[in-house]
N, C-alpha and C positions, 0 to 999 in steps of 0.2 A: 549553386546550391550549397554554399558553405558556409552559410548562418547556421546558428545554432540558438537557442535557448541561451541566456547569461548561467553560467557556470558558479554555482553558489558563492559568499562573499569570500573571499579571502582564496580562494582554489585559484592556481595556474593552469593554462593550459599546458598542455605536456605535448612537447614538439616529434613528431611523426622520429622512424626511423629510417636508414635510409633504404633499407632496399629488406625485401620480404625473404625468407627461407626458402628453399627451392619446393620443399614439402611442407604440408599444413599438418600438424599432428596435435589433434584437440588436446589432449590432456597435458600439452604441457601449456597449454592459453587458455583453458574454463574455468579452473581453479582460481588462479592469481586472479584475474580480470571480475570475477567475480567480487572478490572480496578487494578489488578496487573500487566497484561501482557501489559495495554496502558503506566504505569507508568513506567515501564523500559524498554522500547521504543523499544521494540521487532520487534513492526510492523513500523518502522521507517527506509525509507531506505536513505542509504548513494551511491550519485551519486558517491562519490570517491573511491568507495569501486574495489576490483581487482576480485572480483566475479563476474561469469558472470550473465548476469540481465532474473530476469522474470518479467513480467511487463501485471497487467490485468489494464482496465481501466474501471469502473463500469457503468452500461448503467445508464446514470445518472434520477433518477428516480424524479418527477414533484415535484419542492417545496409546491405544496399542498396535497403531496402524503402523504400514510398510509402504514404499511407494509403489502402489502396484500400477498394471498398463492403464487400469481408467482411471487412478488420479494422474497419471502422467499426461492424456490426454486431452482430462480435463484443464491440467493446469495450463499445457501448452495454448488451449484457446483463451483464456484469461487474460495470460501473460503477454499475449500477441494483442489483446484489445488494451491491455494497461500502455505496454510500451508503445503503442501507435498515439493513444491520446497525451501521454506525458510528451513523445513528439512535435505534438500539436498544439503545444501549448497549456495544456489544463493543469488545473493544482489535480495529479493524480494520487490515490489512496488505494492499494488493493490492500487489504488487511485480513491478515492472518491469525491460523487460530487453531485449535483443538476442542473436541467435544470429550468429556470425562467418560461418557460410554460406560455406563455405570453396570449394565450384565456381562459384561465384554470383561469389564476388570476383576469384577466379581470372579466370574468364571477362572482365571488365570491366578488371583490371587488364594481363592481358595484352595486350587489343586498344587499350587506350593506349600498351603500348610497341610494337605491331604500327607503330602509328599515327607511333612515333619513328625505328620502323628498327631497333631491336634487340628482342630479349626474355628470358623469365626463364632463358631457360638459358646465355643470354650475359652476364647480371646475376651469377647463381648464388645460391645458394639464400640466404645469409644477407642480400645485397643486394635480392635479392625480399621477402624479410619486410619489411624496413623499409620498401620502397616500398609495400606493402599498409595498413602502419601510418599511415603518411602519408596514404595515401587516407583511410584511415578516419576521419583526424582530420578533413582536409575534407570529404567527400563522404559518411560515414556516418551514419547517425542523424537522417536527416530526419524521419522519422516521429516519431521523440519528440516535436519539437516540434511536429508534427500532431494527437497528445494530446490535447496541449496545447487545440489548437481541440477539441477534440471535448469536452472536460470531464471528462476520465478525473482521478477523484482518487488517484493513486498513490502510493505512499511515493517520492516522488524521491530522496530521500536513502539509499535503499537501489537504489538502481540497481544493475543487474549487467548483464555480457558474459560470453559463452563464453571467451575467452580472458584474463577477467582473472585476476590470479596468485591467487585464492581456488580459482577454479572450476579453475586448471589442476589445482591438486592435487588436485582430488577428481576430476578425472577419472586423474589418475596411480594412486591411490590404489585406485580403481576395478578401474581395469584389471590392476595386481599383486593383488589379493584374488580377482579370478576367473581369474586367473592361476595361482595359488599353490592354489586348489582345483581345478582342473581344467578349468574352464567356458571360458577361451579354448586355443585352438590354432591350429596353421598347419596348410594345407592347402593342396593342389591340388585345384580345384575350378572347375566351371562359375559365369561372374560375367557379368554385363551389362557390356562393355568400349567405351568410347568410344576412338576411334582415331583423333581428332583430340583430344581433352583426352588422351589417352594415361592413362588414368584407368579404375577399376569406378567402375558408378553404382550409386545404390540405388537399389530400385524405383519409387520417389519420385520418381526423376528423369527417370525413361523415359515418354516420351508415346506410346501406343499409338496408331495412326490406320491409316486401311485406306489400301492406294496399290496402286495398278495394277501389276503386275510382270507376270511370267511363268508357266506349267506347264510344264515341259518333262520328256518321257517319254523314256525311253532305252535300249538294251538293254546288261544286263550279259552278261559269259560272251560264247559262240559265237554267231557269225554266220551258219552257214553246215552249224548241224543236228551236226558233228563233237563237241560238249561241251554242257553242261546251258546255257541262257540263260535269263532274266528281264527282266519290262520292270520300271522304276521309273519313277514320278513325281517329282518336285520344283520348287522355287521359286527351291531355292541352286547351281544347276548348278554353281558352280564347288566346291563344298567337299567334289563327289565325290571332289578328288585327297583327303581324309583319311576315305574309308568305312573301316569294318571289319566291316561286316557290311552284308546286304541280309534285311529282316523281314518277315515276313507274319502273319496270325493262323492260330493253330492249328487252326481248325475251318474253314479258308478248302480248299476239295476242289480249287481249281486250282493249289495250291502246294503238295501236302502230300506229294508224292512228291521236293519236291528240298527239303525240311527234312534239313538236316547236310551239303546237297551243298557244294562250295567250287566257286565258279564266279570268272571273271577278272574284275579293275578295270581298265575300260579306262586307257586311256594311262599306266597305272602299272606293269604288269606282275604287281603282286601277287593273289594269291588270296585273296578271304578269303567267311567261312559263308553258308549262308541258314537263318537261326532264326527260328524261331515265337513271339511274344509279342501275347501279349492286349491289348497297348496299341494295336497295328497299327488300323484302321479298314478295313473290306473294300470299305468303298464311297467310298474317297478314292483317285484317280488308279487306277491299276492293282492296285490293291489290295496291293502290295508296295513297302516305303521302303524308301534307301539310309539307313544308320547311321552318325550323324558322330559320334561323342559327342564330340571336343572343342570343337566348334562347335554343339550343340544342348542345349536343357535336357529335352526329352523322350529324345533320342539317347541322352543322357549316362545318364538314369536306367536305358534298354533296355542300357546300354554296363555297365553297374554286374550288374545282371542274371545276364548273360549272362559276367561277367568278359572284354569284350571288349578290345582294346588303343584307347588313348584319343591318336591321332594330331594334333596341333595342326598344320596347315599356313597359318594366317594369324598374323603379329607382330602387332606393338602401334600400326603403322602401319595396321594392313588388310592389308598386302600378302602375296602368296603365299611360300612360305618352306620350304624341307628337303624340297620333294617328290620331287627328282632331274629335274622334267618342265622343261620350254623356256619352264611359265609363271611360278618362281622370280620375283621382283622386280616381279611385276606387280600394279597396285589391285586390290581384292578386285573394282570395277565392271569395270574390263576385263579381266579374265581369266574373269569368267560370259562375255562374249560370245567369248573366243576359245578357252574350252574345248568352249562349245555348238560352236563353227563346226568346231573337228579333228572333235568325235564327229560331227557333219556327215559332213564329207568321208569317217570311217569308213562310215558307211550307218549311223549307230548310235542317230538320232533317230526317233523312232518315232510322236514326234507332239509339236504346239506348239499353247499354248491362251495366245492374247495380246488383250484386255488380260486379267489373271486378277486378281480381285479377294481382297486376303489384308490380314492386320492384321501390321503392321511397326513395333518398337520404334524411337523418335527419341531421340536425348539431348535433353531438357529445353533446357539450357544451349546443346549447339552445333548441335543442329537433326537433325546428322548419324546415319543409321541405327545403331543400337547393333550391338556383335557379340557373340555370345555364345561366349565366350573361353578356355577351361581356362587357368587361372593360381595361382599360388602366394600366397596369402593368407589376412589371419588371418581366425578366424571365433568368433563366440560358442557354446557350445553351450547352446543353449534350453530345452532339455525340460525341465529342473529348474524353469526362472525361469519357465515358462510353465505349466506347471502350479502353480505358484505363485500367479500372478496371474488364472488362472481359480477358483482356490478361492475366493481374497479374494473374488469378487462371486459365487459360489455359496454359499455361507454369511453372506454379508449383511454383510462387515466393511463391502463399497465395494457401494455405489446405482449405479444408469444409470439415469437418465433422460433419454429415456421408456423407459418398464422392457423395451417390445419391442425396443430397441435390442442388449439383452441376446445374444439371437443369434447377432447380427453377431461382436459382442465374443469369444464361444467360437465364432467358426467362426474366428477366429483364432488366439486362445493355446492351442487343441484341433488345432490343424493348423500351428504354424509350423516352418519350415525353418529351421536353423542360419544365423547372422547373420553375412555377411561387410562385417567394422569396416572393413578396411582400404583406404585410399583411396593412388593414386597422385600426389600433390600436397606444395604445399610449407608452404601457409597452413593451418593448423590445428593442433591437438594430436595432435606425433609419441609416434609408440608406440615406448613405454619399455621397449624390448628391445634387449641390443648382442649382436653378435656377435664369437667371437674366434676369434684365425688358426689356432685347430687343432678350430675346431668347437663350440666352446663358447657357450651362448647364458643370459642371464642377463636375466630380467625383475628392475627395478628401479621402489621407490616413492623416493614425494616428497623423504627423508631421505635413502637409498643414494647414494654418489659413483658417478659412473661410472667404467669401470674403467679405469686406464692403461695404456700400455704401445704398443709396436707392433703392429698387426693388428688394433685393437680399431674399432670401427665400429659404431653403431645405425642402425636399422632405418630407411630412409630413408620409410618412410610414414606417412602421418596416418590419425586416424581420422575416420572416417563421424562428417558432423556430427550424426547421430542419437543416436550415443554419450554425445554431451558434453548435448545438450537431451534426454537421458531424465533426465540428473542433476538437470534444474533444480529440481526442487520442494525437493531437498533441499540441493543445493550451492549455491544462492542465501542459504541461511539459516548457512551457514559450516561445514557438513559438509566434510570428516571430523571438524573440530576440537567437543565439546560447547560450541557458544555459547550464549546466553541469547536466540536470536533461533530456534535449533532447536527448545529447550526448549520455550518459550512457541507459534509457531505451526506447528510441525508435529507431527502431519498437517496437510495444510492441506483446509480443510472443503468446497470446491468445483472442479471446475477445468470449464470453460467452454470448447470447444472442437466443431470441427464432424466429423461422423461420416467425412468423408472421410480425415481420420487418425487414425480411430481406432487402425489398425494402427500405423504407419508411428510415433506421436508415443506413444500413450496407454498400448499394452501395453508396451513398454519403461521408460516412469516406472512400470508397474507391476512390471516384473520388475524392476526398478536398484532401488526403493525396498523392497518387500520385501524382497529381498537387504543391502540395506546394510543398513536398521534394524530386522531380525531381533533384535535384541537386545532392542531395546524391548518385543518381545512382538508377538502376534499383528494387535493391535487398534491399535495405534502404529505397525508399522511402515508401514502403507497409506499411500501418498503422499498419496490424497485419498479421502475419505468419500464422496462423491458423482463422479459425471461426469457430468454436464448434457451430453447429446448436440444442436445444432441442424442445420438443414440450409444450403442452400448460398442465397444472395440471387441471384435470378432474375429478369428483366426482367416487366412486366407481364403478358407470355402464358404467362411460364413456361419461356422460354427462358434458355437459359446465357445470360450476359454474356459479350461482347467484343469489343476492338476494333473486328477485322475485319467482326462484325457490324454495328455501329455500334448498339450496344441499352446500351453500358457506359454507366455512372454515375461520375461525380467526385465523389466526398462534397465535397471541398473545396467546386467549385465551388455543388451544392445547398446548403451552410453559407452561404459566401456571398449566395445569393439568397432564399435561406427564413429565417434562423436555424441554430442547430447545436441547439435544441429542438426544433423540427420535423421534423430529419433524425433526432434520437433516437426523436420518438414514433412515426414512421415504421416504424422499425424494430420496434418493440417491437412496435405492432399488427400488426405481420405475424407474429411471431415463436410460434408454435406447435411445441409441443417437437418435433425431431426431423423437421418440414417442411422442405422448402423455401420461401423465403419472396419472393413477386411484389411489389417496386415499380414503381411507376409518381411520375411528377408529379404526376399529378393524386393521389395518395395525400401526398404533402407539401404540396401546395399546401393540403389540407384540417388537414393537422395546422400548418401557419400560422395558419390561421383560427383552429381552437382556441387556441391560442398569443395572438392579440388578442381574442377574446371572453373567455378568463380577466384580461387586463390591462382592458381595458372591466369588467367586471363588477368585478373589482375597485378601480377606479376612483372607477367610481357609489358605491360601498360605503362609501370615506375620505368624498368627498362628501358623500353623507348619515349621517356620525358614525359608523361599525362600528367596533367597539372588541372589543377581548381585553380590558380591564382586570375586574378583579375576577370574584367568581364566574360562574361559568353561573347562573342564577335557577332553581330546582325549580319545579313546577307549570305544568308551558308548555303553551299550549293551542293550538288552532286548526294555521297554517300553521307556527309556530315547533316545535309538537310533533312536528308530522309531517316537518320539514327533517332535526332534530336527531337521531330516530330513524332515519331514513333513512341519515345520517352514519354514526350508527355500526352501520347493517349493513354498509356498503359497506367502512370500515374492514374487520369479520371477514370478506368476501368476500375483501377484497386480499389478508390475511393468508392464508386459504384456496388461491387462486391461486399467492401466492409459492412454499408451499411445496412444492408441485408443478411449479412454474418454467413456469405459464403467463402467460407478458408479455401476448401479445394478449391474453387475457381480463382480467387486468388492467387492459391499454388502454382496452379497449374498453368495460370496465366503469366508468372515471371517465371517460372521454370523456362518454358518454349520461347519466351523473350529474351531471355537472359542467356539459353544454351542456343538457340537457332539463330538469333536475328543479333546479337550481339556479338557471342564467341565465333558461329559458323560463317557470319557474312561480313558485318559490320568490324572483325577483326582484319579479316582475311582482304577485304577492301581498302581498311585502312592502311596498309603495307605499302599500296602503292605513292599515297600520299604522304608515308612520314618518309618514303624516298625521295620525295619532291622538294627539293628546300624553298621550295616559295610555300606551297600547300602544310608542310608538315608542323609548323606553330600551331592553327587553326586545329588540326585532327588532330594534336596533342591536346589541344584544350576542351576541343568535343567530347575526344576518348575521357579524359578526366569528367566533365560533368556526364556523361553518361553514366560511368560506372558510379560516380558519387551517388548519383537519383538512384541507381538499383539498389546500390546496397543499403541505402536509408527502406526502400521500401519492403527489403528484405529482412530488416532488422526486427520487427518484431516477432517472423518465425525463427530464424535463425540469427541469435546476438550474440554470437561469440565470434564466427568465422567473422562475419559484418566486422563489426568492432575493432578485428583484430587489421580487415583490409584496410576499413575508414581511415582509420585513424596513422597508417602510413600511407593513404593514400592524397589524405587530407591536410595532415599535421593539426587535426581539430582534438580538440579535448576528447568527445567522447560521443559516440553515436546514441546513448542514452537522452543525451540532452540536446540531441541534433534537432533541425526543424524539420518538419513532415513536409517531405517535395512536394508542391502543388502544380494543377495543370497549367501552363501558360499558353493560353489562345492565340500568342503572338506567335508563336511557334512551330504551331500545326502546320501543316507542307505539305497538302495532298497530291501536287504536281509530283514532287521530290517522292513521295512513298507511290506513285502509279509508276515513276521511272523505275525505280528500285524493282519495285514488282515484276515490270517488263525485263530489264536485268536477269532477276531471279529465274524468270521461265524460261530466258534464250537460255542460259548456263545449264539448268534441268535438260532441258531439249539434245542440248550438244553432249551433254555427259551421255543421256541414254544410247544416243545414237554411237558415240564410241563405245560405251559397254556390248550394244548390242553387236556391232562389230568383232567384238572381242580382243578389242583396245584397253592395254593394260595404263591403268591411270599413271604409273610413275615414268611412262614415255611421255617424250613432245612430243606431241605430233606438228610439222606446218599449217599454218591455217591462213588466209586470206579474205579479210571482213569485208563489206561491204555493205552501205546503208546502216552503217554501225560507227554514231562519234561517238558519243560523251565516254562512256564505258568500256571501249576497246582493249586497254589496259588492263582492267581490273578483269575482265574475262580471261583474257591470257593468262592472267596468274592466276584466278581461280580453276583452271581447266589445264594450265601446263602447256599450253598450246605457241610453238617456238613461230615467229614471226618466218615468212616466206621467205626464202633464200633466192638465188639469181636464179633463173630455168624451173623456177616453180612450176608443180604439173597438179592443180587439183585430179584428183584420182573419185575423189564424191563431194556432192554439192549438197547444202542442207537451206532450205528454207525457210528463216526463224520468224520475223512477223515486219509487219509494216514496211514489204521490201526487202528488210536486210536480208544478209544471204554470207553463209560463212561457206568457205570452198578451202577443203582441207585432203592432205597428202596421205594418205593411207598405205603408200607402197611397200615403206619399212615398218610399217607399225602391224601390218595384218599378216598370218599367212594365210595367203588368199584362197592356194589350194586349198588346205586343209577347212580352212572357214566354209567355202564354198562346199565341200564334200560334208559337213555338217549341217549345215542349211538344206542340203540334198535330200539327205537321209530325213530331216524333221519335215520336210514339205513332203515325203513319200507317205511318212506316220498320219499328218493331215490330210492328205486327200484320199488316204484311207477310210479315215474318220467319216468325214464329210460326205463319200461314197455311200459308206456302211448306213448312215444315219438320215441319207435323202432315201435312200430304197425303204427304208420303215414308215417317211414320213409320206410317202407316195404310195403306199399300202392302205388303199382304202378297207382292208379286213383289220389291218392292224389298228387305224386310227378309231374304230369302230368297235373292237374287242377291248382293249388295252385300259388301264385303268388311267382319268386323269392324271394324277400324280406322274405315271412312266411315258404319258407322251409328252408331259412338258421335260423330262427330263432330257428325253430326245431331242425334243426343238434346241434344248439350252447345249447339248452337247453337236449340233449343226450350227449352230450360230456361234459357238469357240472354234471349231473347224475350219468354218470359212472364217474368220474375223486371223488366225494362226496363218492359214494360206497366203492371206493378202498381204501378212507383214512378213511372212518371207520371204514370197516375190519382192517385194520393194526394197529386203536388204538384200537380195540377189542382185537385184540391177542397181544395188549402188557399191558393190563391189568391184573393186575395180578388172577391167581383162588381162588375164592370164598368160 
């Protein structure tokens, strides 16, 4: 296996060293090796290349981001699918990137100039851009270089931002073609309004959590029996100054006689309906709700309905506003209490239910409860693009895995609501709309001048950074323009991301890319062939991570105390499609271990001569036959795993190959052989291609340690550009792996039985085989077991299978008294048990009284009873006399 990929034109390979360090200590090998593997441009793809492409495109993580555990995670499954295909041969491209995160920066750059005493609206807008830009030169993009530790092999030379002038145009570009077909428009509409960013949020951004409020019941109408009255419930006392109606359900028989009546709002004066809609709940407060529709997104829909009037009474502050009442000017938080307190004073409270537990949208960003806002904003319209993008994975263009994921996916693009883009802010990509002084409104792409003249004015708002990161699959490759970098990797063949955005990230690159490269044809324009669905990383019990909790993970700092392979293989073992995935330390502490039993083992290996050179040898027999077959089922297993995108099994499958059947057997075997000078060429050469095959197929969870054995193992360039071991059928050996096996079980058999003896393993014991060739040897020194001396006295005889029969000396190895006097006392303990627990089972009042559960407990504790008797006796009478 020690082909490789041609190592780009002019590069040497660079000749192994001789012999490994006694200890593996990552950080003085991730660093260098790293910026070896950027240095001769390994990760560097060529759109001209004849190979065919794999192509991931990085969920571009927030220019004020850090590396946290889920981009770690996430990047580790990428990383491990880029580096297995670049393995294999493909032109690979994973391409990296950043999203501008426009409330995110907002938010950060304004509370520095909070921090100066001015801010951005005393800056003003063109002065705010550049101070954003400024930041970002300092303070963005830390993570990239966190990557960097992590081992991600990226195209770095193809880096992209949301805002660089590629991507702007294709977001301009974007937005005048669903423009110009009908898909964007403005509207009034219900929005999620932050009233401290003075901003709509996307849903993305609003943190739902339950917070103690109020119920407050109230009566509308007459007081006093002269006109119709009703009680309502609510939570928003004050946004009764904007009802337009009071609802109830149609089949509700204590409201069905004042449906069409108009009854008064208090402290406003006006009249308005009581209408009947199905959406009402009969069994929530009074079974009849006040109607705000400018202020609710249920209201709003009953408000749509019913064609009812859509009354806004809170600004962009919160504050009350246009009602004509005395609480004009006041926070939307004090005027709930000093509207409760007049209808007070009215007699008009009817009941209070404090504390009242309810779920209350947060901004993300400023903490502060969101409001839900009627405002004038642009909005996508969906339905085309979303039925779009559910066909593409009903019809098989684009995969989910894991395919139950599926669901999720169309209860999505089968049910989305119109998309409002427009954001109130300064940093991001303004929408390329002007407006002119008699009314005129004129969407413009990338090439249109804007227009001149007096009155003319665009659109002062950005869009939604979702906008811009639905384009990236394709605006990162140099969309709209036909580049050679579209050509060749798009579609791109995977994208890698956690189901928590599915919505929010994934049907969007689905409707933008269908849309834009419609032209390509059905099967091309699909952003990405697959979508690998994972879950979220969760602390050892399975709880969220955070902070507050104090249960959160530092990838850094675990890189630093483990390795950054052991934080990779961490992940992967856990990593089951579409779970959530439990770390703990003590799960990296063990993937360290692995990490130094592969550098030990392969070690021992330089040590005693393993070589790749020249052929594999045909006719391999014994333990070599049965390694080598072994090898290459595990190879077809990996291959089986990947493409199904299960990492833990994966893991889990070269872990137990790698530490059981390699280091615990097929090392400890080999011993005998490289003592043999006829055998030990052969098992040097075996040993070599074995470990070569592991560590290739190890490499793309862990590429430092790999990299660091290979390449003195091998004296090859670089395990980067190694070729992906495949299975050879010539090789398979199921005689060689049933002998092994047989092997395996007599060794297990004999060990227990001197454990059970209470035979210390670092004695020899004599032993005398029989019905035992091929393996005789390699038993012996797996077991310590000293060849029979002259007057050999087997003392116990063991009979292991097909005949064979080991007969071993126990005289000096046991004391026998004492063994025997312990075996006494545990057989007295058992025939107690066994006594005690036949008289209950023999107890026809017991069996007949007793609850099932406590007689099976009984049977189960008579059946370890006897099953404990019988194995003492048999180690009594294989004891030998006294």
């Amino acid at each position: 296996m020690t082909d490789t990929v041609p190592p780009p034109a002019g590069q040497q390979i660079q000749p192994s060293g001789a012999e490994l360090p006694s200890q593996y200590v990552p950080a003085s090998v991730e660093a260098p090796l790293y910026e070896r593997w950027v240095q001769r441009g390994y990760f560097t793809a060529d759109a001209g290349s004849d190979k065919p492409p794999f192509t991931i495109v990085i969920p571009p993580p927030n220019v004020t981001g850090s590396l946290h555990v889920g981009h770690a995670f996430e990047h580790t499954l990428m990383d491990a699918l880029t580096r297995r295909a670049r393995m294999q041969g493909m032109e690979t491209l994973w391409l990296p990137g950043m999203d501008h995160a426009s409330i995110a920066v907002h938010a950060l750059v304004e509370r520095a100039l909070a921090e100066e005493g001015t801010s951005r609206r005393e800056l003003g807008r063109d002065a705010f851009i550049e101070r954003v830009w400024r930041w970002k030169e300092q303070h963005g993009g830390a993570i990239l270089a966190q990557m960097r530790r992590l081992g991600d092999s990226v195209d770095w030379s193809r880096e992209r931002f949301t805002m660089d002038e590629g991507l702007c145009r294709a977001v301009t570009t974007m937005f005048k073609r669903l423009y110009d077909d009908g898909l964007i428009y403005r509207a009034e509409r219900l929005v999620n309004w932050s009233p401290v960013l003075g901003s709509v949020l996307s849903d993305a951004e609003v943190d739902h959590r339950e917070v103690q409020g109020e119920l407050v019941s109230m009566t509308y109408g007459s007081l006093d029996g002269s006109g119709p009255s009703i009680v309502v419930a609510t939570t928003r006392v004050e946004t009764m100054l904007g009802d337009t109606a009071v609802a109830v359900h149609p089949a509700d028989e204590r409201y069905r006689h004042l449906i069409g009546a108009l009854i008064e709002l208090p402290l406003t004066g006006r009249m308005i309906p009581v209408i009947a809609d199905e959406h009402v709940d009969p069994e929530f407060g009074t079974g009849a709700v006040k109607v705000t529709p400018a202020h609710d997104p249920n209201d709003f829909e009953i408000g749509r309905r019913h064609g009812l009037a859509m009354i806004s009474v809170l600004d962009e502050q919160g504050r009350i506003e246009a009602t004509g009442t005395e609480f004009d000017g006041m926070d939307r938080f004090a005027a709930r209490v000093a509207v409760r307190e007049r209808l007070r004073e009215q007699g008009r409270i009817a009941a209070e239910r404090r504390p009242y537990l309810h779920s209350v949208g947060h901004s993300e960003r400023s903490g502060e409860p969101i409001e839900p806002r009627l405002s004038l904003q642009w909005f996508v319209k969906v339905e085309p693009l979303a039925k779009a993008a559910g066909d593409a994975v009903r019809d098989g263009r684009v995969q989910i895995s894991p395919p139950e994921m599926a669901a999720r996916y169309f209860g999505w693009t089968d049910n989305l609501h119109d998309w409002c883009i427009s954001r109130q802010l300064w940093w991001g990509h303004r929408i390329p709309v002007w407006y002119g002084p008699d009314g005129e409104v004129r969407c413009l792409g990338p090439d249109e001048a804007p227009p001149t003249g007096p009155g003319w004015r665009q659109d002062p708002d950005v869009l939604d950074t979702w906008f811009s990161s639905g384009l990236w699959p394709f605006s990162t490759l140099g969309w709209p323009e036909r580049t050679a970098d579209l050509a060749k990797f798009y579609p791109t063949t995977v994208l890698v991301t956690g189901y928590d955005i599915l919505f929010f990230w994934v049907v969007r690159m689905m409707m933008f890319g269908l849309y834009a490269m419609e032209e390509h044809g059905p099967e091309a324009a699909v952003p990405f062939k697959t979508i690998m669905l994972h879950g979220m990383v969760r602390d050892q019990f399975g709880k969220k991570m955070s902070k507050s909790k104090g249960n959160s993970v530092d990838p850094l700092a675990w890189m630093d105390a483990y390795g950054t392979d052991a934080l990779r293989f961490t992940f992967a073992w856990g990593a089951n499609p579409g779970a959530d995935v439990p770390v703990s330390e003590d799960n990296i502490s063990g993937a360290r271990n692995f990490c130094n039993k592969l550098w030990n083992a392969t070690r021992f290996a330089l040590l005693n001569g393993a070589t790749t050179e020249g052929e594999l040898p045909t006719g391999l027999t014994g333990a070599d036959a049965w390694i080598i077959s072994r090898l290459n089922r595990v190879i077809a297993e990996v291959d089986g795993y990947y493409a199904d995108y299960e990492f833990a099994k994966i893991a889990d499958l070269l872990y137990h190959f790698a530490w059981d059947e390699v280091c615990d057997w097929y090392l400890e075997l080999a011993k005998v052989s490289l003592a043999d000078e006829a055998g030990a060429p052969v098992t040097r050469r075996v040993l070599g291609e074995v470990l070569d095959g592991l560590l290739r197929l190890l490499h793309p969870l862990t590429p430092f340690v790999t990299e660091s054995l290979w390449t003195a193992l091998t004296g090859g360039e670089s395990l980067v550009i190694a070729a992906w071991p495949r299975c050879q059928d010539s090789r398979l050996d199921k005689a060689a792996e049933d002998d092994v096996l047989q092997l395996q079980a007599r060794v297990v058999l004999i060990r227990q039985f001197l454990s059970a003896q209470g035979v210390k393993p670092s004695l020899r014991v004599p032993a005398r085989f029989s019905g035992v060739s091929r393996y005789e040897p390699q038993i012996r020194r797996l077991l310590r077991l000293a060849e029979p001396a002259e007057g050999f006295t087997a003392t116990a005889t063991l009979g292991l299978s097909d005949g064979a029969v080991v007969e071993l000396d126990l005289s000096t190895a046991v004391d026998v008294v004492a063994e025997r006097a312990r075996l006494s006392r545990d057989r007295g303990v058992a025939s107690k048990e066994l006594e005690q627990t036949g008289k209950k089972l023999g107890n026809d009042a017991f069996l007949a009284n007793a609850k099932p559960a406590v007689v099976e407990s009984v049977r189960a504790r008579n059946a370890a009873a006897a099953a404990d008797l019988a194995r003492i006796d048999e180690a009594l009478t294989r004891l030998p006399q006294s």
